[in-house]
C-alpha positions in Angstrom: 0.0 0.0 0.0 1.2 3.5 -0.9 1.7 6.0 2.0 -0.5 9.1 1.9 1.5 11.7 1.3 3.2 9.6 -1.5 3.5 10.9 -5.2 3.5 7.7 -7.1 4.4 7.1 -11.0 2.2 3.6 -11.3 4.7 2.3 -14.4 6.9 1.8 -11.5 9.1 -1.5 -12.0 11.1 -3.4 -10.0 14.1 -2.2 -11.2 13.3 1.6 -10.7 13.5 0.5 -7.3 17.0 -0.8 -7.2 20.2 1.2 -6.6 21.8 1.6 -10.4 24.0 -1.1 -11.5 23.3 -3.2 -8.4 21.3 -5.6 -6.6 20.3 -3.8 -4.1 16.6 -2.1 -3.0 17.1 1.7 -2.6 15.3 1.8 0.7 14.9 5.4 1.2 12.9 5.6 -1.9 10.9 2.5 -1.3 9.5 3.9 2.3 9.0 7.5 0.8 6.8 5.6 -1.3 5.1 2.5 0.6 4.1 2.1 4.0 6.0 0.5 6.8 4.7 -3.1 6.2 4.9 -3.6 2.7 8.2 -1.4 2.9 9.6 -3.9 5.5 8.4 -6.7 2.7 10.0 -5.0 0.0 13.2 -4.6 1.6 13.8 -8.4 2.4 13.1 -10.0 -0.7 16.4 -11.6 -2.8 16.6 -9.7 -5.7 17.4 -12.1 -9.1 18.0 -9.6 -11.7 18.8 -12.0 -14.0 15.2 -12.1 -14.5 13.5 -9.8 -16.5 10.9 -7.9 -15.5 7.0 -8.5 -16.3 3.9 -7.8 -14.9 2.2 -9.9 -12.1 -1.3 -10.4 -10.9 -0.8 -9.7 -7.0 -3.6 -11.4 -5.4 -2.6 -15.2 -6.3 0.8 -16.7 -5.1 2.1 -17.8 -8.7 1.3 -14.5 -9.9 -1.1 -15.7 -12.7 -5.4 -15.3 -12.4 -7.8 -17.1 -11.1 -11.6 -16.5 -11.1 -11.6 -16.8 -7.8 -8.4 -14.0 -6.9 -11.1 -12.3 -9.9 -13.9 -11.7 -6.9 -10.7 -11.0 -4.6 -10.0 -8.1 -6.6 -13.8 -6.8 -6.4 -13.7 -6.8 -2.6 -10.7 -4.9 -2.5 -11.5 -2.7 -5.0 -14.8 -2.3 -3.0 -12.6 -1.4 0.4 -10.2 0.7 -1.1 -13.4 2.4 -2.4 -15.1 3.1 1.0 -15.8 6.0 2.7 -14.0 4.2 5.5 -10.6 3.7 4.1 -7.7 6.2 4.0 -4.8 4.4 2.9 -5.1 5.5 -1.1 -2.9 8.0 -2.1 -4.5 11.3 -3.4 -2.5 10.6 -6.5 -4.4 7.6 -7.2 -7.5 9.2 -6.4 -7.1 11.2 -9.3 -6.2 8.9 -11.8 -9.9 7.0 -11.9 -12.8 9.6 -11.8 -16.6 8.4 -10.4 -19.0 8.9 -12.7 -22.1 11.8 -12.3 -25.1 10.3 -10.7 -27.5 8.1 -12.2 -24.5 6.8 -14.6 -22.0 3.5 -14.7 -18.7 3.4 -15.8 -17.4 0.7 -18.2 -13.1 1.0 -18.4 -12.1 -1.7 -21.6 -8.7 -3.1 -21.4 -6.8 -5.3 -23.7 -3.6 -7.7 -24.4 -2.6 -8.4 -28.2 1.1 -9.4 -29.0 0.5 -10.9 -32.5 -1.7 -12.4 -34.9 -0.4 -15.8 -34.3 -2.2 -16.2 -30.7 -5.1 -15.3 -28.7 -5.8 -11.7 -27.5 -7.6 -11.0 -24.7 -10.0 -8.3 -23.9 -12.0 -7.3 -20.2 -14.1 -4.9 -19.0 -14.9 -3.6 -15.5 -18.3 -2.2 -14.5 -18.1 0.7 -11.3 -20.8 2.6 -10.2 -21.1 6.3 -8.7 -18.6 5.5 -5.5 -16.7 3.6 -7.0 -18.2 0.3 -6.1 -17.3 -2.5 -8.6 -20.5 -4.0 -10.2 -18.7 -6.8 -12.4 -16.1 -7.4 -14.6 -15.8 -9.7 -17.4 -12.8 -11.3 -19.6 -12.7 -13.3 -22.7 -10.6 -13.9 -25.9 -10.5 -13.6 -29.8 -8.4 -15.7 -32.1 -6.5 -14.8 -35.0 -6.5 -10.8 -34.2 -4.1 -9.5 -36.8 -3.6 -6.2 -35.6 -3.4 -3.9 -32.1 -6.2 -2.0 -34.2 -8.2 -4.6 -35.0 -7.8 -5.9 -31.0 -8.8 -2.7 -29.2 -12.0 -2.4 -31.6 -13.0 -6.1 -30.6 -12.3 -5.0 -26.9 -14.9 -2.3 -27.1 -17.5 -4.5 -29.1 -17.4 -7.1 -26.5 -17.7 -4.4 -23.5 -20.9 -3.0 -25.7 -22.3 -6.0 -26.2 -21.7 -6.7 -23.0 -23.3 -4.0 -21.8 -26.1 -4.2 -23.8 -26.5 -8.0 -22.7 -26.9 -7.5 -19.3 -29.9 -4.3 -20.1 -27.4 -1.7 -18.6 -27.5 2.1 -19.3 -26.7 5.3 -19.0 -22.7 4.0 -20.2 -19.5 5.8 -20.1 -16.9 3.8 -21.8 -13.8 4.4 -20.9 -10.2 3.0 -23.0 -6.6 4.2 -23.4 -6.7 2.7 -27.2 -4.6 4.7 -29.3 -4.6 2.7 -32.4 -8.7 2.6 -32.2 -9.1 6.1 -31.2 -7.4 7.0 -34.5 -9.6 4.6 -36.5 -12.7 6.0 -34.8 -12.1 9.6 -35.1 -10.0 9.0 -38.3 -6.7 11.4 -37.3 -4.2 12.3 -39.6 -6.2 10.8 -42.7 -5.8 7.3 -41.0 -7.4 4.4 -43.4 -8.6 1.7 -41.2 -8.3 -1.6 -42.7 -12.0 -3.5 -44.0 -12.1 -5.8 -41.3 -11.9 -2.7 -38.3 -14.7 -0.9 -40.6 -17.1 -4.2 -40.2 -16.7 -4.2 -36.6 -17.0 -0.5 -36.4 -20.2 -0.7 -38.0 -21.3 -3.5 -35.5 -20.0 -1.4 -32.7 -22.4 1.9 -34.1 -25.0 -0.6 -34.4 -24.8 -1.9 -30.8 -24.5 1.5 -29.0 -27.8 2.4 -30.9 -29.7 0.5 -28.3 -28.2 2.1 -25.4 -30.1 5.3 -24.7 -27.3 7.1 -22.7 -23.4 6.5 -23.6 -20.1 8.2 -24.2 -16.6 6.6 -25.3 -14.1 8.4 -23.4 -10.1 8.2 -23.7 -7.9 8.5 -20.9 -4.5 8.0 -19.8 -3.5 4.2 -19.7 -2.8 5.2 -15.8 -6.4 5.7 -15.5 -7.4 2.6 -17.4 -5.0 -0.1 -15.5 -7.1 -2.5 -14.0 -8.8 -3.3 -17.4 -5.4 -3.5 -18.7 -4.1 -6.0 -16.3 -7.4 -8.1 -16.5 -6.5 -8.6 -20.2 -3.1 -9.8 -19.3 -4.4 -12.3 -17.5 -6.2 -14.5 -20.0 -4.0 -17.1 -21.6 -3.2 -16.9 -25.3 -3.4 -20.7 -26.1 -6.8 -21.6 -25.7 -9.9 -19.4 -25.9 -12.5 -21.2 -23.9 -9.5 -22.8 -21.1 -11.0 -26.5 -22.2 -8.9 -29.0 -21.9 -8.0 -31.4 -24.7 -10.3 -34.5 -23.5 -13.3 -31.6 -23.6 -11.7 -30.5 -26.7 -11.4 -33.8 -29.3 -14.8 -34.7 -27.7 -16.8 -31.4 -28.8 -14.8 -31.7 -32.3 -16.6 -32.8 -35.6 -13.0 -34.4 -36.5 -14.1 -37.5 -33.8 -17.7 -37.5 -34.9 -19.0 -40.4 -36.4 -19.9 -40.0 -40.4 -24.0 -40.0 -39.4 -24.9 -37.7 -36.5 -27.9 -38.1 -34.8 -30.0 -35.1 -34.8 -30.0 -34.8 -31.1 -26.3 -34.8 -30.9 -24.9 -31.8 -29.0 -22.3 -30.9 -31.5 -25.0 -29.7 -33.9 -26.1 -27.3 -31.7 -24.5 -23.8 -32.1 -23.8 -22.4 -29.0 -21.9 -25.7 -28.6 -20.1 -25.1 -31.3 -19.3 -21.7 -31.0 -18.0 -22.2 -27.7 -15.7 -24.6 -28.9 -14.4 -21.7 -31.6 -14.0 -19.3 -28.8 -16.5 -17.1 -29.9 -18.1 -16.6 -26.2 -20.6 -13.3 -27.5 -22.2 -15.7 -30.1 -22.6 -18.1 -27.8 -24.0 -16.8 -25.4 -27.0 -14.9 -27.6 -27.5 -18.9 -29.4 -28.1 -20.0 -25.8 -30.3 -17.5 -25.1 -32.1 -17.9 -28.0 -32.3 -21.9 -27.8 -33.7 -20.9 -24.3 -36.2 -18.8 -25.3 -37.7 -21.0 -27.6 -37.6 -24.0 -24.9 -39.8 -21.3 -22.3 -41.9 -20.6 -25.7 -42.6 -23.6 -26.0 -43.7 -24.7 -22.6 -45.8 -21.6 -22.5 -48.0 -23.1 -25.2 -48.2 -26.7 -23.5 -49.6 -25.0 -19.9 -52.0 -22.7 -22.3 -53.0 -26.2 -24.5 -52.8 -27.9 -21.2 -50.7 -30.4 -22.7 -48.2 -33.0 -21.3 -44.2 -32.8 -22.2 -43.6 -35.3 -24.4 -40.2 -36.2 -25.5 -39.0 -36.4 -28.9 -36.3 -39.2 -28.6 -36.5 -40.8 -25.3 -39.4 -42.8 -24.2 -40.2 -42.4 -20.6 -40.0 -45.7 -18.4 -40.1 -46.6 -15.0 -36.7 -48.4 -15.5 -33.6 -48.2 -13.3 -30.1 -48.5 -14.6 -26.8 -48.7 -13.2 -23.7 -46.9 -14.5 -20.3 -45.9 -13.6 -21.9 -42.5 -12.8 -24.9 -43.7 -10.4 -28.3 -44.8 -11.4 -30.6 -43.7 -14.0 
């Protein structure tokens, strides 16, 4: 925790806090900036320089993250928040600005390296103190540009958004490459694949009354950042391979049956990583399944199934009986 009267730069590495050319901790400057405790921490940890810097998530021992360090962060974020705590630094209070009354904010962070592996994308949800509401993380596959990554970032916080019947928006990003594409600076051509999902992007934030799409300093926009970081670039969906080869059409046999679950497409798209489409194909398999039982209770009819008959028969598996 920073002290109070501390002016802190948050790009702060490890080794601004070394002594130049050494391996040792330049204590005066690590307790004008932290307080006693994590000072004290600071100060006796071994220092391997050999290592090379990189960013960590701090609330999980091995440094990578968890859902569950996820709702660790939203309680802390929550305290830190309070009217009750006074160990933020004014410096920091000043970076992320509440938004007016009556409106949400929605900061977009994202992690691209190349087009050869998955980026990831987040968004965080706070309301007027502060208070986090949610947050959310996923991925996108074969993203061949930082461009095309931060527009894909803001579609999936819109959608997002627009998922969950929230308004009364203000997006928040630090995306410099999208912010030029969307205000087209210095004659800047976006390539056709950033127009399409511009156009999805217009399209979406027409069904959200109240909404602005703010830029700010990437200081101001960390904690979306660092979520990005944290999804992992190999696989989209985190399925293992068992889950994987079974879910594939490669193992399927050459005649499906109509009720196998690798016809359906929320299945499927889950399986490409394409969480947002996957989630509006189970919503609307779901709907019709409540559509339909709306009609049986109005017809006073009995469920009936299609391709099971219904016996009084008990079997034993591996997996209990049935």
């Amino acid at each position: 925790m920073y002290r109070m009267d501390a002016q802190v730069d948050l790009t702060l590495m490890v080794p601004d806090l070394l002594i130049p050319n050494s391996n040792l901790w330049e204590a005066s400057k690590i307790r004008s900036l932290f307080v006693e405790e994590n000072a004290n921490t600071i100060l006796n940890m071994t220092v391997e320089r050999h290592k090379p810097a990189a960013l960590m998530w701090g609330l999980t021992s091995h440094g990578a993250y968890s859902s569950q360090s996820g709702y660790k962060l939203t309680e802390t974020l929550t305290s830190l928040n309070s009217s009750h705590h006074h160990g933020l630094p004014s410096v920091e209070k000043m970076l992320w600005k509440t938004p007016p009354p009556g409106m949400l904010k929605c900061n977009i962070g994202v992690s691209w390296v190349s087009g050869s592996v998955n980026c990831g994308v987040s968004w965080i949800t706070r309301d007027t103190r502060g208070k986090v509401l949610m947050h959310s993380r996923r991925s996108y596959s074969m993203v061949q540009s930082r461009e095309e990554a931060e527009l894909y970032a803001i579609l999936w916080a819109v959608e997002s958004m627009q998922t969950l019947r929230l308004d009364n928006i203000i997006f928040e990003t630090s995306f410099t490459h999208a912010r030029r594409c969307l205000y087209r600076w210095d004659g800047q051509v976006c390539a056709p694949e950033s127009y399409r999902i511009l156009n999805i992007i217009n399209s979406k934030l027409q069904l959200i009354s109240v909404w602005s799409l703010d830029y700010v300093l990437p200081a101001s926009n960390s904690i979306a950042s660092r979520i990005a970081l944290t999804y992992p670039q190999k696989n989209a969906v985190d399925l293992v391979p068992p889950i994987t080869k079974i879910n594939s059409f490669d193992t399927a046999p050459a005649t499906l049956l109509a009720s196998d679950s690798r016809l359906r497409p929320d299945r499927y798209a889950l399986g490409q990583g394409d969480l947002s489409k996957a989630g509006s194909e189970k919503h609307s398999l779901e709907e019709r399944q409540r559509a339909e039982n709306r009609t049986r209770e109005t017809k006073n009819q009995k469920f009936t199934p299609r391709w099971f008959d219904l016996t009084d028969e008990i079997t034993s598996t591996p997996w209990g009986r049935y």
